[in-house]
N, C-alpha and C positions, 0 to 999 in steps of 0.2 A: 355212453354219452349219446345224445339223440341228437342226428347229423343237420344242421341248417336247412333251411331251404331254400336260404340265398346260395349267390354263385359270383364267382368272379371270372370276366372275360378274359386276361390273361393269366401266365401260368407261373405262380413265385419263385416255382424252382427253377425256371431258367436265368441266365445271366442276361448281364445287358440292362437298360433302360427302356422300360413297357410302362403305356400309361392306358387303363382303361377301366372297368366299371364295376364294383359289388353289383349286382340286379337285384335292387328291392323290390321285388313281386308284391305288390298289392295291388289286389282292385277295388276303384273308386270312382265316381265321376268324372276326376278329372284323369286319370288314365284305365280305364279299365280293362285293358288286354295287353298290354306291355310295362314295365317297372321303371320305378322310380331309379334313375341314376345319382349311383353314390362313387366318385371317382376317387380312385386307387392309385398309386405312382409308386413302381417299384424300380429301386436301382439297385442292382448285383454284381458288385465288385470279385475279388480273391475270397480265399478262406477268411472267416470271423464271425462279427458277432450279426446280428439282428436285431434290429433297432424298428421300433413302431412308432411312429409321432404321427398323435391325433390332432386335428384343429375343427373347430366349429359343430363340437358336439354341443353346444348349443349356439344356435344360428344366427344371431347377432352379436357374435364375437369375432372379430374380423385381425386383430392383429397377430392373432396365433396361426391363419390363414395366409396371409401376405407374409408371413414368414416362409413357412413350408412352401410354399409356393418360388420362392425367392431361391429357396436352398437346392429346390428341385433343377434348376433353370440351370447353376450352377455348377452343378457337383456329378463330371461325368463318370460311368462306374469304374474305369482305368486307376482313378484315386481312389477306390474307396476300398479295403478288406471288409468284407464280410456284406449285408443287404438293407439298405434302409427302404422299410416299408411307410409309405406317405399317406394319410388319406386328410386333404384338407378341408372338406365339408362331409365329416364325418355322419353327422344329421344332415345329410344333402336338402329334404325335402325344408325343415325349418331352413337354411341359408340359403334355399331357393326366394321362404320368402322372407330374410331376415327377422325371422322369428325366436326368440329364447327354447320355445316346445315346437314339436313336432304338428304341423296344420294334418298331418293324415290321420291321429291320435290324440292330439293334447295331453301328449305325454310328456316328459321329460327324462331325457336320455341318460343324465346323469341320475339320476333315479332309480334306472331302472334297472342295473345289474342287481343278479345274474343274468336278467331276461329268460325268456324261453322261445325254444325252435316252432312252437307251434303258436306262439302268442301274438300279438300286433305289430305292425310296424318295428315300433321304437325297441319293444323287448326283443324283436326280429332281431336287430342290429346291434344290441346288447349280447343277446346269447352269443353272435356270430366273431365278435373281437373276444369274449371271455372265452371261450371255447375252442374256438379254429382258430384265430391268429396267435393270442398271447402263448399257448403252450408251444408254439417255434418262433418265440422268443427272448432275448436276453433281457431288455430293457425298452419299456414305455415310456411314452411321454406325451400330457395331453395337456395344448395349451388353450388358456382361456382367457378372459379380462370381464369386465363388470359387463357388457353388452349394453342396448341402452338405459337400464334402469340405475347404473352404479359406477364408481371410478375405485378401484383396488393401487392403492400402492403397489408396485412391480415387485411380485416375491413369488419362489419356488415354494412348492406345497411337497413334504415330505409325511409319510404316513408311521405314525411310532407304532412300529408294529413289536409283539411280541420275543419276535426271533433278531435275536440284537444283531446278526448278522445281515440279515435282511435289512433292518435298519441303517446299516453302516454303508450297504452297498446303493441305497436308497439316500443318504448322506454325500453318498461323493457325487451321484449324478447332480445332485441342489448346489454343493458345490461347482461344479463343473460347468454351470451350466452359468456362476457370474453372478446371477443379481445379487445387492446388500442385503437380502431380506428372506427366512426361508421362514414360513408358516408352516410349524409342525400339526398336525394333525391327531387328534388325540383320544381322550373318550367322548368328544361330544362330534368328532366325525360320522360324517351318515356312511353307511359298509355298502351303497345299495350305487355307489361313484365309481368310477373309472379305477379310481386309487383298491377301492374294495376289491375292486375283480383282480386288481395284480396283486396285493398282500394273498387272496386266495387260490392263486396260481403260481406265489413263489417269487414272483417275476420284478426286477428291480423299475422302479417307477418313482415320476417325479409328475404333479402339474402345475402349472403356472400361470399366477390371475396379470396381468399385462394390461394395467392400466381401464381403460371401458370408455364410457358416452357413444357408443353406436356407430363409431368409424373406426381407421387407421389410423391411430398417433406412429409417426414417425421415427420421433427418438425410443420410444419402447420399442415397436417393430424392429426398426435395430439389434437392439439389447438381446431381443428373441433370437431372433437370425443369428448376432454371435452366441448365446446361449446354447442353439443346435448346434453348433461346429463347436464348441467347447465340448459337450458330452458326445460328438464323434471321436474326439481325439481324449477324452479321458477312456473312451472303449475300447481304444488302438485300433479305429475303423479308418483314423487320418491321420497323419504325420505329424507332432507336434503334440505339446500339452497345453493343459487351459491354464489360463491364467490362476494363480492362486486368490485365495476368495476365504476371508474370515466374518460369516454373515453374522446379521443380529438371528437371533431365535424367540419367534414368538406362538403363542397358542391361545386357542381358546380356553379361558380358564374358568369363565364361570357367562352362561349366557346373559345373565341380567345385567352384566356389563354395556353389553351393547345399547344402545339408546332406538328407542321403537316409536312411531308417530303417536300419541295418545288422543288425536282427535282427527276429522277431516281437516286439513287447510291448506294455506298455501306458505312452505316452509322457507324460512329466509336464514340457509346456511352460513355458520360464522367458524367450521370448521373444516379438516380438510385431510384425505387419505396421507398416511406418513407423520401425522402431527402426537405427541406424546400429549397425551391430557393430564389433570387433574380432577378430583371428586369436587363437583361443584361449578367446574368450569362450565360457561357456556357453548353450548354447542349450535346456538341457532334460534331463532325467533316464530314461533308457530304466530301466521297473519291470518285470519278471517275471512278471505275477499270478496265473500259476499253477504260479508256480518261485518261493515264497518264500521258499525258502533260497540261490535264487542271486542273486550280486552285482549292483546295481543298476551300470547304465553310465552312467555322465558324457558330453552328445555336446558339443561345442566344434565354434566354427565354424572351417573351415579357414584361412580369408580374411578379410581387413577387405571391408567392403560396408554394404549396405544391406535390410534383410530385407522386400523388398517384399510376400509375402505367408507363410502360415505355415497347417501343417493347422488346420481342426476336429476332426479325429478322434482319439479317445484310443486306442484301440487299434488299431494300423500292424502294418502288414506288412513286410518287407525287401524296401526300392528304393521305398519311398514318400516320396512329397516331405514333410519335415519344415518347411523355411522353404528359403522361393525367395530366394537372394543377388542384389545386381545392386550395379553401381560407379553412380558418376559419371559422365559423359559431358560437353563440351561441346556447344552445338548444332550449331557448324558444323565 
């Protein structure tokens, strides 16, 4: 394995609550002799498990952030067995500037596993979680929501991986963690995510889209926050167990489900993340607004489904995700 060449200012293997920095080393105009700070929080309780919970791997997602952050503030290491590893602006340089992709690269993070130790930035910080963290650890988690472009129904993302045990242990943290909703992930998943690098490291993992439009929703942030302390105490990190939780299960089942912009305009939504469709239903009104005299388009969904999430944006471009479909699924 070819060793990073990032570095982190404190040391995980000591006990106790340390908060300090991975050192993105890059030079650039805007810093070009000292690195990009990506902050780290680790809490080291007793003997147990290891826990990694990412947020703002891409950087205008912010209630997976106010989570971890939330949890941090709270949870001294006296309570905890075992070490919850935090890093809340995992893409620090995008949530510097609430960006989706990385401003040093124009990369995207979630993209880019495996990464490589000698590559750019963002594969920089890919290789360094796939690599150096996840092999000392038991279970991931890396929260997300639509950032400004989209609004996700609140649902845990579980990956159908091959090894049905791995799935199973991938199952109870979705459980554990509460929401009604777990998006199983399947052959039309990209390997190149967060979820990829932990199916290829073994490692049980879960992520979760939490709502989106480019702030904090507060009743999701909630959800999140009890979410982390549910899958601490279903990993016997915390005293107590999570509530039990019988979610719906949905996936992607075929992409033309989803409904895509077929022209520029300005689209006048009449659906909404959580809402069950019909083939034929409307889903919104493509307007012209700078073609007032030409005919408004009616878009209908192709498919019966489930409109798991749906843009923020009124004015789209063609081949813009309009509302993301997904079926039904049983678990096993």
């Amino acid at each position: 394995m070819t060793p990073s060449r990032l570095s982190l200012t404190i040391d995980l293997d000591r006990a106790g609550h340390q908060i300090g920095d991975l050192m993105l080393r890059w030079s650039d105009n805007s810093n070009p002799l000292g690195y990009h700070p990506v902050p780290v929080i680790s809490i080291r309780g007793g003997a147990g498990p290891v826990l990694l919970v990412l947020g703002g791997t891409h950087g205008d997602e912010f209630e997976g952030p106010a989570a971890i952050l939330r949890l941090a503030a709270r949870l001294p290491p006296e309570d905890l067995s075992g070490q919850l590893i935090l890093m809340p602006a995992f893409n620090g340089p995008a949530v510097a500037a609430s960006s989706r992709i990385s401003p040093l690269d124009g990369q995207n993070l979630n993209r880019a596993f495996p990464g490589h130790a000698d590559g750019g930035p963002t594969a920089m910080l890919a290789h360094f979680v796939e690599q150096e963290l996840m092999p000392r650890c038991d279970a991931v988690i890396d929260l997300h929501s639509g950032g400004k472009a989209s609004f996700f129904a609140p649902s845990a993302l579980v990956t159908h991986t091959a090894d049905a045990g791995h799935f199973d242990r991938n199952m109870g943290l979705a459980r554990a963690f509460g929401l009604p909703l777990v998006w199983r992930l399947g052959a039309h998943n990209d390997n190149r995510s967060v979820n990829g690098a932990a199916e290829r490291q073994g490692v049980a993992m879960i992520a979760a889209e939490l709502g989106g439009g480019g702030g904090v929703g507060p009743g999701i942030t909630d959800q999140a926050e009890a979410g982390l302390l549910g899958c601490l105490r279903h990993l016997g990190m915390m005293a107590g167990s999570p509530e039990p939780v019988a979610p719906r299960m949905v996936e992607i089942a075929d992409p033309q489900d989803t409904l895509f912009a077929p022209a520029d305009g300005l689209f006048d939504r009449a659906c909404r993340a959580g809402q069950d469709v019909r083939a034929g239903d409307v889903a919104g009104t493509l307007r012209f607004i700078g073609e007032p005299a030409r005919p408004a388009q009616a878009l209908t969904f192709p498919n019966d489904g489930f409109v798991l999430a749906h843009t923020c944006r009124g004015m789209v471009r063609r081949g813009e995700m309009l509302a993301l479909v997904v079926r039904d699924v049983a678990e096993t």
